[in-house]
ROSE-4610 file (N, C-alpha, C; in Angstrom, 1 decimal, always signed):
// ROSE-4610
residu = [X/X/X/X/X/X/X/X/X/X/X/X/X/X/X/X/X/X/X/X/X/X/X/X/X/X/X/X/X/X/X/X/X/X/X/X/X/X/X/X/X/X/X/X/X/X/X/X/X/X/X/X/X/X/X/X/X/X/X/X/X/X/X/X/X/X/X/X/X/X/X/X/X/X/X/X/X/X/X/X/X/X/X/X/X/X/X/X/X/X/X/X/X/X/X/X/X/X/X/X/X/X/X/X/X/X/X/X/X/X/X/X/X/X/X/X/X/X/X/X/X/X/X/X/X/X/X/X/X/X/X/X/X/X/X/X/X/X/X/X/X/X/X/X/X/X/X/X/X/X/X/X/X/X/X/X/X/X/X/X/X/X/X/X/X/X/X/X/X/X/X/X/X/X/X/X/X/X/X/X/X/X/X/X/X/X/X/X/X/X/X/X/X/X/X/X/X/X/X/X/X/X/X/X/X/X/X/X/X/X/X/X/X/X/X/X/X/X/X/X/X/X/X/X/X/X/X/X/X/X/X/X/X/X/X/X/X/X/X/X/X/X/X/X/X/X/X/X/X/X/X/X/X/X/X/X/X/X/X/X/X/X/X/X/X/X/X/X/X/X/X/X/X/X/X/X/X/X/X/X/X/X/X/X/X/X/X/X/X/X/X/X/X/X/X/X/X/X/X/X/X/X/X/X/X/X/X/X/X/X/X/X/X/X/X/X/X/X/X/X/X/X/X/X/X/X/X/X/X/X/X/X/X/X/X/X/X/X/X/X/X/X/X/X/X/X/X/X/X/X/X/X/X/X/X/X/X/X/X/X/X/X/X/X/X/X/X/X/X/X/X/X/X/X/X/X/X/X/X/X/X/X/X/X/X/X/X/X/X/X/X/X/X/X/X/X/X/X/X/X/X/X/X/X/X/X/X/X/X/X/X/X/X/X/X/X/X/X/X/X/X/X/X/X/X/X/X/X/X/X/X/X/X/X/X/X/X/X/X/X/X/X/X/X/X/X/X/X/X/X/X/X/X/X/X/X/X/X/X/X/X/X/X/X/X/X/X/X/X/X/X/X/X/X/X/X/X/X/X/X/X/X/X/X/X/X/X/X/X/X/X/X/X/X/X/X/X/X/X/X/X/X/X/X/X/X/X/X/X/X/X/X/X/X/X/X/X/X/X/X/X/X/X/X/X/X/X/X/X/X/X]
num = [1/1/1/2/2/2/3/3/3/4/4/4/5/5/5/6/6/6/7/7/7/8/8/8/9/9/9/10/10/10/11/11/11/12/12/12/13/13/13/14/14/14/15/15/15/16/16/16/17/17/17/18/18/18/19/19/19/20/20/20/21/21/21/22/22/22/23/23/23/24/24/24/25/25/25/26/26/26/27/27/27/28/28/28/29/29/29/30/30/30/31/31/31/32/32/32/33/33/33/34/34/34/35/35/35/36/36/36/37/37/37/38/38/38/39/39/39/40/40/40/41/41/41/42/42/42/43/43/43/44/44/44/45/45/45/46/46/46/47/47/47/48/48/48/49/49/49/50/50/50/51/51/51/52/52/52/53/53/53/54/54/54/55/55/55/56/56/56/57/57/57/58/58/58/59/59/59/60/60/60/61/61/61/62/62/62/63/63/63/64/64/64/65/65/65/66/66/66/67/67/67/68/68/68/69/69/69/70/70/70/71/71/71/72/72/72/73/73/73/74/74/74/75/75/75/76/76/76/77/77/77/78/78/78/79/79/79/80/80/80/81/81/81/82/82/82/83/83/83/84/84/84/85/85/85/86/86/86/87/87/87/88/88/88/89/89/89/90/90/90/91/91/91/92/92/92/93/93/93/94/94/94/95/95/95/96/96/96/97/97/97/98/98/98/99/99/99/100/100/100/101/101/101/102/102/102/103/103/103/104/104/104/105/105/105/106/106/106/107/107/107/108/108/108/109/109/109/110/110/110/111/111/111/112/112/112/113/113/113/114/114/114/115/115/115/116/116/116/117/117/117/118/118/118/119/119/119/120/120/120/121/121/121/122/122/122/123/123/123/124/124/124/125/125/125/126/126/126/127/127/127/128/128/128/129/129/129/130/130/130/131/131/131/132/132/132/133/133/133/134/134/134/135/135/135/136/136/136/137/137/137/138/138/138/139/139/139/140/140/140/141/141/141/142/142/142/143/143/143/144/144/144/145/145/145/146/146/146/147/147/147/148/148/148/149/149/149/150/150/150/151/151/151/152/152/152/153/153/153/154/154/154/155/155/155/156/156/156/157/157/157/158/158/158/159/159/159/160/160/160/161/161/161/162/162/162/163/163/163/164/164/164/165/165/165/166/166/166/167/167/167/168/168/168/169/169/169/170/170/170/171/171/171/172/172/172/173/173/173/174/174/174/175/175/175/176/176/176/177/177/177]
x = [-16.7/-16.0/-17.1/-16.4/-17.4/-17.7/-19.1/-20.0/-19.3/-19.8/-19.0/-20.4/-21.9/-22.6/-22.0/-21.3/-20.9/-19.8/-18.9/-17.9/-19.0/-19.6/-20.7/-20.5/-21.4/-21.7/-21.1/-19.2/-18.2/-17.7/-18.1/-17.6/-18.4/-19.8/-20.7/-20.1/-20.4/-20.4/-18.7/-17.6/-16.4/-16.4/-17.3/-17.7/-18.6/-19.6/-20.4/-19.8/-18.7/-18.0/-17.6/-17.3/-17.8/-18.9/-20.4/-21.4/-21.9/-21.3/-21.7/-21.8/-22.5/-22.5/-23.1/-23.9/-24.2/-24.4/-22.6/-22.2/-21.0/-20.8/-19.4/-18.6/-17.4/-16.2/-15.8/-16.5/-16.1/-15.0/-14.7/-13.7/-14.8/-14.4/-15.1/-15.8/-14.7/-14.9/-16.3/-16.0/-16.8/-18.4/-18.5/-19.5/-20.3/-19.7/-20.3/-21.1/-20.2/-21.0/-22.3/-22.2/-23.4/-24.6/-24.3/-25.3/-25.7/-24.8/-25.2/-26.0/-26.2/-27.0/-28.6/-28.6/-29.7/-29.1/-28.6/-27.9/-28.7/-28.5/-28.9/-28.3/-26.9/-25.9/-26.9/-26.0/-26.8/-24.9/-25.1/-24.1/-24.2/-23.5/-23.5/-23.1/-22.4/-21.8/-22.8/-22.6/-23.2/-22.4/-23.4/-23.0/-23.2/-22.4/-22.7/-21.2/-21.6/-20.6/-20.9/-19.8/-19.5/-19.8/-19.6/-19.5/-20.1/-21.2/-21.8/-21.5/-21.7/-21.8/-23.3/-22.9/-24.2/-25.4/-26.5/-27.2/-27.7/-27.2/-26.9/-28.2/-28.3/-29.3/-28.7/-29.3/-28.9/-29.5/-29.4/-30.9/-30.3/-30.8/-29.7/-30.0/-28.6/-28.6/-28.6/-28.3/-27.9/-28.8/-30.4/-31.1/-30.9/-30.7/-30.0/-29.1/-27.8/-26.6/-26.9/-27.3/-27.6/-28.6/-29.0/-29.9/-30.1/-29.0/-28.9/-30.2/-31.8/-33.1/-33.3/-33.9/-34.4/-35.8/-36.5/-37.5/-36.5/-35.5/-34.5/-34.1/-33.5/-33.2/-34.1/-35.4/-36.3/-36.4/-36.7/-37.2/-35.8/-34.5/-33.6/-33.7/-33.5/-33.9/-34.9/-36.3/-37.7/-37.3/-36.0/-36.1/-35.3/-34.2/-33.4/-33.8/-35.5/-35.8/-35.4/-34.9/-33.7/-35.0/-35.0/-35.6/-34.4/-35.0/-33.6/-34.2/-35.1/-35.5/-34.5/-34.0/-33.0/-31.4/-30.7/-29.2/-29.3/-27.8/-27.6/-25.9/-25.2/-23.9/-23.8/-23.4/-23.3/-22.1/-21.9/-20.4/-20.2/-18.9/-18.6/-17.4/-17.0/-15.4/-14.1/-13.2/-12.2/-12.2/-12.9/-12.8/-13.7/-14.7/-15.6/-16.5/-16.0/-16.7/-18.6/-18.6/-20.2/-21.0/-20.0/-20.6/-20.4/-19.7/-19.2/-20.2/-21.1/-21.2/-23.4/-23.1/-24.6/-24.8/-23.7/-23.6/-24.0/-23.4/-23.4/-25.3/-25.6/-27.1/-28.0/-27.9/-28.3/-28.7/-27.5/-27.2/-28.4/-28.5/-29.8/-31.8/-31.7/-32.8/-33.1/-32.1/-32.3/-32.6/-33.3/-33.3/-32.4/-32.2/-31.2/-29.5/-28.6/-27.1/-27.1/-26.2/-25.8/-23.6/-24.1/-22.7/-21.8/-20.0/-19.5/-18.7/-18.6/-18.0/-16.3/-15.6/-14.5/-13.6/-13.0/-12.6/-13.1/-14.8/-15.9/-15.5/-15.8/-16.0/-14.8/-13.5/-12.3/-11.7/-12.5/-11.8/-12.2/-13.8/-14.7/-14.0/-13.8/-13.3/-11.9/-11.1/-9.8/-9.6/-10.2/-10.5/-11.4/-12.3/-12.7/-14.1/-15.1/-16.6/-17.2/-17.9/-19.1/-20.0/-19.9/-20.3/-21.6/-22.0/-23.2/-23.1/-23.8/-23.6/-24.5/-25.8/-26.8/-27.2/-28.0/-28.2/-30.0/-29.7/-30.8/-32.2/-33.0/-34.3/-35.5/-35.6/-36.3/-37.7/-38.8/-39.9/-39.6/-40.1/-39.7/-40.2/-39.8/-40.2/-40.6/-41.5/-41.9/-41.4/-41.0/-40.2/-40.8/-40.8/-41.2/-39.7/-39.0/-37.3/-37.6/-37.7/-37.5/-36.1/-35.6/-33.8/-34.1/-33.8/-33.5/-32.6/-33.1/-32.5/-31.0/-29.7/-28.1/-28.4/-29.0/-29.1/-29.4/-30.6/-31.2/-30.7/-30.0/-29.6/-30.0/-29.7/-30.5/-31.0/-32.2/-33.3/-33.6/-33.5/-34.1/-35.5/-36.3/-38.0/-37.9/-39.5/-39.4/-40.0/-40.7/-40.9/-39.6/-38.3/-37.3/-36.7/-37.5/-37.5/-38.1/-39.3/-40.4/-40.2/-39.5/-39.3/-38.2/-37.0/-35.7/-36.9/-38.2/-38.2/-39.3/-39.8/-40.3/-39.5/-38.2/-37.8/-36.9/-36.7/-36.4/-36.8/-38.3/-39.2/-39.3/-39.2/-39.4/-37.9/-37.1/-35.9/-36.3/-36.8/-37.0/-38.2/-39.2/-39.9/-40.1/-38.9/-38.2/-37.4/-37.0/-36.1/-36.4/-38.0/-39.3/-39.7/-40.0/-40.7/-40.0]
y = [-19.6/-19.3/-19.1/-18.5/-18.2/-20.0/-19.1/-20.6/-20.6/-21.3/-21.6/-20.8/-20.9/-20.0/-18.4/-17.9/-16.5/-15.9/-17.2/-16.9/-17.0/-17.3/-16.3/-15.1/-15.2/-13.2/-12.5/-13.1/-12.1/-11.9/-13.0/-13.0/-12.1/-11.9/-11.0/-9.6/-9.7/-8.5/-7.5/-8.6/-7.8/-7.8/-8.8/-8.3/-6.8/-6.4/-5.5/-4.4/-4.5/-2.8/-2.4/-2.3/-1.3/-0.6/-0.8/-1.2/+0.1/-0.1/+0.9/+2.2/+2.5/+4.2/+4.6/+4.8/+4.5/+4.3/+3.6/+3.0/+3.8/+3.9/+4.7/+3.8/+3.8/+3.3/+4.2/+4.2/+5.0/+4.8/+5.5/+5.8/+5.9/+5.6/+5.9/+7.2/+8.3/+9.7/+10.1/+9.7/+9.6/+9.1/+7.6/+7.2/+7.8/+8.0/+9.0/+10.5/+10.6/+12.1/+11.4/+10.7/+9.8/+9.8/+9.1/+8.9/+10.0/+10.9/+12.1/+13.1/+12.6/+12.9/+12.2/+11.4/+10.5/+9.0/+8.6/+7.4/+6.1/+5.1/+4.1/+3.0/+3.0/+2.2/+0.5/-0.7/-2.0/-2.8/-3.9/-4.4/-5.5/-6.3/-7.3/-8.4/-8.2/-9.2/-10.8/-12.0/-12.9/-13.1/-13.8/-14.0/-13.2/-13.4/-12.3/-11.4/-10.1/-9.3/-8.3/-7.8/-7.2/-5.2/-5.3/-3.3/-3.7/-2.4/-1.7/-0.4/+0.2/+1.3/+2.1/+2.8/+3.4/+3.5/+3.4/+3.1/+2.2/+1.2/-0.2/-0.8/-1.5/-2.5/-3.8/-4.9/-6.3/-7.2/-7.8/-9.0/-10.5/-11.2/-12.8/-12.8/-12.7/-12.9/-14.3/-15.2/-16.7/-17.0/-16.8/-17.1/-16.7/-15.2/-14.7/-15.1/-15.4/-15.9/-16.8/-17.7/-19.2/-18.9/-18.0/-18.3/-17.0/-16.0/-14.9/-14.3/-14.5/-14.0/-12.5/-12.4/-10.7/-11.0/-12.0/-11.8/-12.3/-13.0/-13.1/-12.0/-11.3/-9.5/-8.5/-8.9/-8.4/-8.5/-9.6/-10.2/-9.6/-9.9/-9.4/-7.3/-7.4/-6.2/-5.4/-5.8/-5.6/-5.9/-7.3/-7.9/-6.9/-6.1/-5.3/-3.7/-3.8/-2.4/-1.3/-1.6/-1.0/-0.4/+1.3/+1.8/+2.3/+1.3/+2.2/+2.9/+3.7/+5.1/+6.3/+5.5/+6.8/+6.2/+6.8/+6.0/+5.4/+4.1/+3.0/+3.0/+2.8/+2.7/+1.0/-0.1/-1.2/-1.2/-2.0/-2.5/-3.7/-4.4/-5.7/-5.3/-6.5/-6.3/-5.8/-5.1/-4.5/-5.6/-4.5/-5.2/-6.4/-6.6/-7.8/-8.1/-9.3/-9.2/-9.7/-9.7/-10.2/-8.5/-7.4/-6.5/-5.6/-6.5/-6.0/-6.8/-7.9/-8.2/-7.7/-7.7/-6.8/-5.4/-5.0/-4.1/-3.7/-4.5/-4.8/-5.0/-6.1/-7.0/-5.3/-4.6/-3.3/-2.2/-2.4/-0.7/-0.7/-2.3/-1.8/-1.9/-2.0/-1.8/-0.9/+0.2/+1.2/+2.4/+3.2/+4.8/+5.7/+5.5/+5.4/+5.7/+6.5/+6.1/+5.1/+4.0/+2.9/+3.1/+3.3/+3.3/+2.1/+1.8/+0.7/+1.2/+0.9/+1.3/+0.4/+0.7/-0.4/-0.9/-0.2/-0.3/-1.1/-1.2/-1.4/-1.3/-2.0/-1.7/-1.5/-2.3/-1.8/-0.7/+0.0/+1.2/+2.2/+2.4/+2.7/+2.6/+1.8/+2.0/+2.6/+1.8/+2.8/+4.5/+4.8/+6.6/+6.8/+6.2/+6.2/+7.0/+6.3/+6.9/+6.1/+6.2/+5.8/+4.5/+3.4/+2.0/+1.9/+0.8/+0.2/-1.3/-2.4/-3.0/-4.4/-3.5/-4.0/-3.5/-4.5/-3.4/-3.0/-1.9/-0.7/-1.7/-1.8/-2.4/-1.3/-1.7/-1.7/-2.1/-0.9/-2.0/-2.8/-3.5/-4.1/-3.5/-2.7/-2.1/-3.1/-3.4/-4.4/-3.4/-4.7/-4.1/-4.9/-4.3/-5.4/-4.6/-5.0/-5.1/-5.2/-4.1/-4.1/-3.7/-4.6/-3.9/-3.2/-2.3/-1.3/-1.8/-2.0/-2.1/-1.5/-2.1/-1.4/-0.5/-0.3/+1.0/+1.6/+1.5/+2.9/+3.9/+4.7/+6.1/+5.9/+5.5/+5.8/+7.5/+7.6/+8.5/+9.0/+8.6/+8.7/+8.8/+9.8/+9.5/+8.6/+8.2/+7.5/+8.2/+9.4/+10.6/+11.0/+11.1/+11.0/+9.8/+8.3/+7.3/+7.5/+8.2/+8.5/+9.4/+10.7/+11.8/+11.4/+10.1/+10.1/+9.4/+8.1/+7.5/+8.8/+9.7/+10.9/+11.4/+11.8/+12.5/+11.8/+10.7/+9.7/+9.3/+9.4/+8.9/+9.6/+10.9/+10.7/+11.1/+10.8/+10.6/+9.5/+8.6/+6.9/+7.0/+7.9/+7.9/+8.7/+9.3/+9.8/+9.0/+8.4/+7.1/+6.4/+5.8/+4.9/+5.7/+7.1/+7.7/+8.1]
z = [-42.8/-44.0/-45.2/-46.5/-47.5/-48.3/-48.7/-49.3/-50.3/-51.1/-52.6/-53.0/-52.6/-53.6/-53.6/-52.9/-52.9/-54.3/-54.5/-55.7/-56.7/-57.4/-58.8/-58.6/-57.4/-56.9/-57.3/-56.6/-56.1/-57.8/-58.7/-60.4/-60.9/-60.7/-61.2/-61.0/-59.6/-59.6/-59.9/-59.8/-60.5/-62.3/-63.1/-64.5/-64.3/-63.3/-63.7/-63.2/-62.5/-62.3/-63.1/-64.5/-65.4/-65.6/-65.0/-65.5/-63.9/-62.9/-61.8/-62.1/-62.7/-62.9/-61.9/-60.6/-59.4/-58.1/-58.4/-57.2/-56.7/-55.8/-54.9/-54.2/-54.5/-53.1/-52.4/-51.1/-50.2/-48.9/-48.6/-47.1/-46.1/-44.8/-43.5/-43.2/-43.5/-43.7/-44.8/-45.8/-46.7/-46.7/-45.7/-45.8/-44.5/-43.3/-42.5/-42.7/-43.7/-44.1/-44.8/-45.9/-46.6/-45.6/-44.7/-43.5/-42.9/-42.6/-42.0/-42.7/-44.3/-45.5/-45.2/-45.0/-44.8/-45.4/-45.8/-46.3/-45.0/-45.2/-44.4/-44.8/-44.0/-43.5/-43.3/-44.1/-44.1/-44.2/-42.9/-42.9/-43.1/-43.9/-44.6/-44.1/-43.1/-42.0/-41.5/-42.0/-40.9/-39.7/-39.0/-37.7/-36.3/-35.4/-34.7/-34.9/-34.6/-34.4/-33.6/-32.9/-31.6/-31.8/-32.8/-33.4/-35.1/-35.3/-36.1/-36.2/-37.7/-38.0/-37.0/-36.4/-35.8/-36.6/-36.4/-37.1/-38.4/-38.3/-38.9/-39.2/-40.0/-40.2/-40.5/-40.3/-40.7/-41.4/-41.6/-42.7/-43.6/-43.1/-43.8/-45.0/-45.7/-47.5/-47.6/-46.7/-47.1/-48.4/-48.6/-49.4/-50.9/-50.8/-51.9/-52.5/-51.8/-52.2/-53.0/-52.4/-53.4/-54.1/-54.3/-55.9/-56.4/-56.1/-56.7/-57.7/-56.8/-57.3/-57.1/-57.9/-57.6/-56.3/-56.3/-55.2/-54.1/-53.9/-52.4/-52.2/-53.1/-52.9/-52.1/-53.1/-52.4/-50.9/-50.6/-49.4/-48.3/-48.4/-47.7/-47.6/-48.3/-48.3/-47.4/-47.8/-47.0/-45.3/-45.3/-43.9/-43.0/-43.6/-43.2/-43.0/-43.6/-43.3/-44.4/-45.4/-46.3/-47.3/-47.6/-48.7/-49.6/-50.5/-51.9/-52.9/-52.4/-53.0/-52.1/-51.3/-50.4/-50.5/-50.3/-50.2/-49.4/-49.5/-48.9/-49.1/-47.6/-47.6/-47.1/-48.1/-47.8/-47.0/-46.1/-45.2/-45.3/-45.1/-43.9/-43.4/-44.0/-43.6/-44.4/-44.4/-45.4/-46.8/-47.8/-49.1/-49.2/-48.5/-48.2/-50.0/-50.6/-51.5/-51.2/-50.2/-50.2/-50.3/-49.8/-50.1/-51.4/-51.5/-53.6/-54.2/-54.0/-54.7/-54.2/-52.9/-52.8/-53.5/-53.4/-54.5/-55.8/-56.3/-57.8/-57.7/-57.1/-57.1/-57.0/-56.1/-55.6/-57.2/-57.1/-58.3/-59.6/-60.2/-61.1/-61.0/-59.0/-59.1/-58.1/-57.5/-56.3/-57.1/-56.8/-57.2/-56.5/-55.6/-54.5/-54.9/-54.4/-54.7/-53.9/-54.4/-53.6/-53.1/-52.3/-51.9/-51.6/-51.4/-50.6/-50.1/-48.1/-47.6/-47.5/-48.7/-49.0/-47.4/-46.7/-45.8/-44.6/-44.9/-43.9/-42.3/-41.5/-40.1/-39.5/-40.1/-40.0/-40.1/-40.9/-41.0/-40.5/-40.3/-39.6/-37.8/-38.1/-36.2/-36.0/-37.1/-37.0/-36.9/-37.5/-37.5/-36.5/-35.6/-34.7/-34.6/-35.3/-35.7/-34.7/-34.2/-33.5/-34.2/-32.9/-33.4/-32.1/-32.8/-31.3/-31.7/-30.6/-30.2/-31.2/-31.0/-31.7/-33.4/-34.2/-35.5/-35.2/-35.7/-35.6/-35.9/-35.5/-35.5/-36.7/-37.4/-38.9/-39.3/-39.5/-39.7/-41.1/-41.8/-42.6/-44.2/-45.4/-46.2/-47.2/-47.5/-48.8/-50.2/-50.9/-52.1/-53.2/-54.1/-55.6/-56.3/-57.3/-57.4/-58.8/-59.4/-61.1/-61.7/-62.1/-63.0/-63.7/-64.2/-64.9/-66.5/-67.6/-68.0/-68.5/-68.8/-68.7/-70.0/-70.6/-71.9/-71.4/-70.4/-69.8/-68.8/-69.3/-68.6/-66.7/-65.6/-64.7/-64.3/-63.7/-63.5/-65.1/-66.2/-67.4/-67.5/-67.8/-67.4/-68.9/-68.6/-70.1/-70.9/-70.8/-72.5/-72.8/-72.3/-73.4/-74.2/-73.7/-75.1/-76.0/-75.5/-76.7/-77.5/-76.7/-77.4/-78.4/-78.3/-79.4/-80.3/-79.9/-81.2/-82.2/-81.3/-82.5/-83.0/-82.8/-83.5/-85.1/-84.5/-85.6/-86.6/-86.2/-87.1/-88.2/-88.5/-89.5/-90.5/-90.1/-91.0/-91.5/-91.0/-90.9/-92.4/-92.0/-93.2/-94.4/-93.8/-95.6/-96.1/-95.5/-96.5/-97.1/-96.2/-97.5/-99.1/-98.4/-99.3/-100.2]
């Protein structure tokens, strides 16, 4: 059953769905194509389980959960093989908030679309996509995990901060003068 460290998460991350500019809820149909894009499907499921999204990866959040760190992020992440300079279609189970709430954690430090497969493996099998047994074996990508601050536009280079505070400036120093 779910920890009690997961309800924060699952609070966080339903305050920051406004805040997903980012993020996608997707259908089975939908996240398949993702993948079939280059996407890299990461399933959030503990335990063992019987069926994966084909090409799956796995990696224990337990650490994360309870202390909701940006270096636990990291470290799960890196453990799952996961580059979020490329898309990522998160899963678990139909409506799983552990993947709502990896989500949310995801969206302000991937360059990456971050996807959620809302339906997850449920649905994924229902319509009848191709599953395996095991998850996909990953070398491990080391990450250092910078958020982004929520003002900042994502993919915003930073000479367009520069460029608004020149142009401001000198309104700004006509108003002394």
């Amino acid at each position: 059953m779910w920890s009690r460290s997961v309800t924060p998460l699952v609070l966080a991350a339903c305050l920051a769905a406004p805040l997903w500019a980012r993020a996608d809820a997707l259908g089975a149909t939908q996240a398949r194509h993702a993948i079939e894009r280059g996407a890299q499907a990461w399933d959030v499921r503990s335990g063992r389980v019987a069926h994966l999204v084909a090409g799956a990866a796995r990696a224990d959040l337990r650490n994360w959960e309870r202390s909701g760190s940006i270096e636990d992020l990291a470290r799960a992440v890196s453990a799952a093989g996961i580059d979020l300079s490329r898309d990522v279609v998160v899963y678990g189970t139909a409506g799983d908030p552990r993947a709502q709430a990896l989500v949310a954690a995801l969206v302000p430090v991937a360059t990456g679309q971050v996807h959620w497969l809302v339906g997850g493996i449920d649905e994924w099998q229902a319509v009848g996509l191709p599953t395996q047994a095991q998850a996909t074996s990953r070398w491990p990508v080391p990450q250092h995990l910078v958020a982004r601050p929520t003002a900042e536009p994502a993919g915003e280079p930073a000479a367009a901060t520069l460029r608004r505070s020149i142009t401001t400036a000198p309104a700004l120093l006509a108003r002394r003068g």
